[in-house]
C-alpha positions as CSV (number, residue, x, y, z in Angstrom):
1,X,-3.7,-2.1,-3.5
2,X,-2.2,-2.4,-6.9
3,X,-1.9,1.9,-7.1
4,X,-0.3,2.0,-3.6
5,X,2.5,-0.8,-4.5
6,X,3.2,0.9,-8.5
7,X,3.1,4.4,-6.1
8,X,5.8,2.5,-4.3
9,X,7.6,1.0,-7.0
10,X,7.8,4.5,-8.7
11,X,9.3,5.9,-5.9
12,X,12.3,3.5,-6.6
13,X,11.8,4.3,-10.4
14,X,11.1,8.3,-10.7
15,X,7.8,7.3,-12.6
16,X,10.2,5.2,-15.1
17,X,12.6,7.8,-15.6
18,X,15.5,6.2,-14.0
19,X,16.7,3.7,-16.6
20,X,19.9,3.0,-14.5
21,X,17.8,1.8,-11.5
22,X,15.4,-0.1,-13.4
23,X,18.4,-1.9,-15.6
24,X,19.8,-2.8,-12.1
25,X,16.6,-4.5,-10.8
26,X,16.6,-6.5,-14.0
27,X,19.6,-7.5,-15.2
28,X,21.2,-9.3,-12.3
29,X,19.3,-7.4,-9.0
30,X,15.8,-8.8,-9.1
31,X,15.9,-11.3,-6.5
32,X,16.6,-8.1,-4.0
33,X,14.0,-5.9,-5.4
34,X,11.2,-8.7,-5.1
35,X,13.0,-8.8,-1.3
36,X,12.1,-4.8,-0.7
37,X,8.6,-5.5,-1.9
38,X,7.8,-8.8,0.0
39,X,9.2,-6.7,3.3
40,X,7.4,-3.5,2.7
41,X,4.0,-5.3,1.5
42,X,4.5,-8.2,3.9
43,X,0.6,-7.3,5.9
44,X,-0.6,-8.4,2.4
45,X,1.0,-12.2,2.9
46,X,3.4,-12.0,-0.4
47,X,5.7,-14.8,-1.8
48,X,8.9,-14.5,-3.5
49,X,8.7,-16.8,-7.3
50,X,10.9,-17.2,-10.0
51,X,10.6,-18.0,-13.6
52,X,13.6,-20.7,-14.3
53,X,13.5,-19.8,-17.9
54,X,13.7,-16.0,-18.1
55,X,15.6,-16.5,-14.5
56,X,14.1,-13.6,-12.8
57,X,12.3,-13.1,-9.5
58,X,9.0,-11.1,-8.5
59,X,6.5,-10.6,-5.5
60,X,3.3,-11.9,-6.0
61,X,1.2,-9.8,-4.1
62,X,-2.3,-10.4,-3.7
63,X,-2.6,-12.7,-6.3
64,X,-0.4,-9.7,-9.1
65,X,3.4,-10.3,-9.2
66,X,5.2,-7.3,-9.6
67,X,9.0,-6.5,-10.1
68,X,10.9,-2.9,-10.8
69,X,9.0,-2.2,-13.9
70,X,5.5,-3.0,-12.4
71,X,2.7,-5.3,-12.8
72,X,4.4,-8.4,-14.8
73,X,2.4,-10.9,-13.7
74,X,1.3,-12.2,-17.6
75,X,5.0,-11.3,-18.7
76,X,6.6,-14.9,-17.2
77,X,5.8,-17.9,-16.0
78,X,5.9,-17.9,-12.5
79,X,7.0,-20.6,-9.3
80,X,7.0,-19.9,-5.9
81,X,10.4,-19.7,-4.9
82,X,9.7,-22.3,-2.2
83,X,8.8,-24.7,-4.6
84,X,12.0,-24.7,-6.9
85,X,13.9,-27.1,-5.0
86,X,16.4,-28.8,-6.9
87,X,19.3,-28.5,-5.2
88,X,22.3,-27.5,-7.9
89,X,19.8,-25.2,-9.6
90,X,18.9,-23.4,-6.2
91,X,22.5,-23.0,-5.8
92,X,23.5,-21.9,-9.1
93,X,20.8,-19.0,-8.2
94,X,21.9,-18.3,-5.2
95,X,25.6,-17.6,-5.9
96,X,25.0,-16.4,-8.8
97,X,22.1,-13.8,-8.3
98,X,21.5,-13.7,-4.2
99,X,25.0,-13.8,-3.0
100,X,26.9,-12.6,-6.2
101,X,29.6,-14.9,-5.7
102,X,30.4,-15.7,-9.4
């Protein structure tokens, strides 16, 4: 599973080569990578999470969480997105990385 999703991911990517696709899904775009992967992996049950500190979203996928770069499951400490629920921080995140209102 974890070949066919980095296949997928490196499709996005050119194999890492594309470091303006790669700096978009990190620095401000993350929340609608993790989005593509959830929707093209979604026979494989995955969840959107977060990490409040680094503030940066993933799809854990059968029990790895990947982003544009790849397997970064290790690399932050991760919530399920369902679970941060304090309101003025889930808005903050919202307008300000979902909606880019700000």
């Amino acid at each position: 599973m974890s070949e066919e999703i980095l296949g997928f991911i490196s499709r996005f990517t050119d194999k890492g080569r594309s470091e303006q696709v790669v700096a978009a899904f990190t620095g401000g775009c993350c929340y609608w990578f993790a989005r593509v992967l959830c929707e093209r992996f979604a026979a494989f049950s995955p969840a959107l999470v977060y990490d409040p500190v680094m503030n940066h979203f993933g799809a854990e996928i059968r029990g790895l969480v990947y982003d544009i770069t790849g397997d970064v499951t290790d690399l932050y400490t991760w919530t399920p997105w369902e679970r941060v629920t304090d309101p003025l921080l889930r808005s903050r995140i919202v307008d300000n990385c979902v909606m880019f209102r700000r």
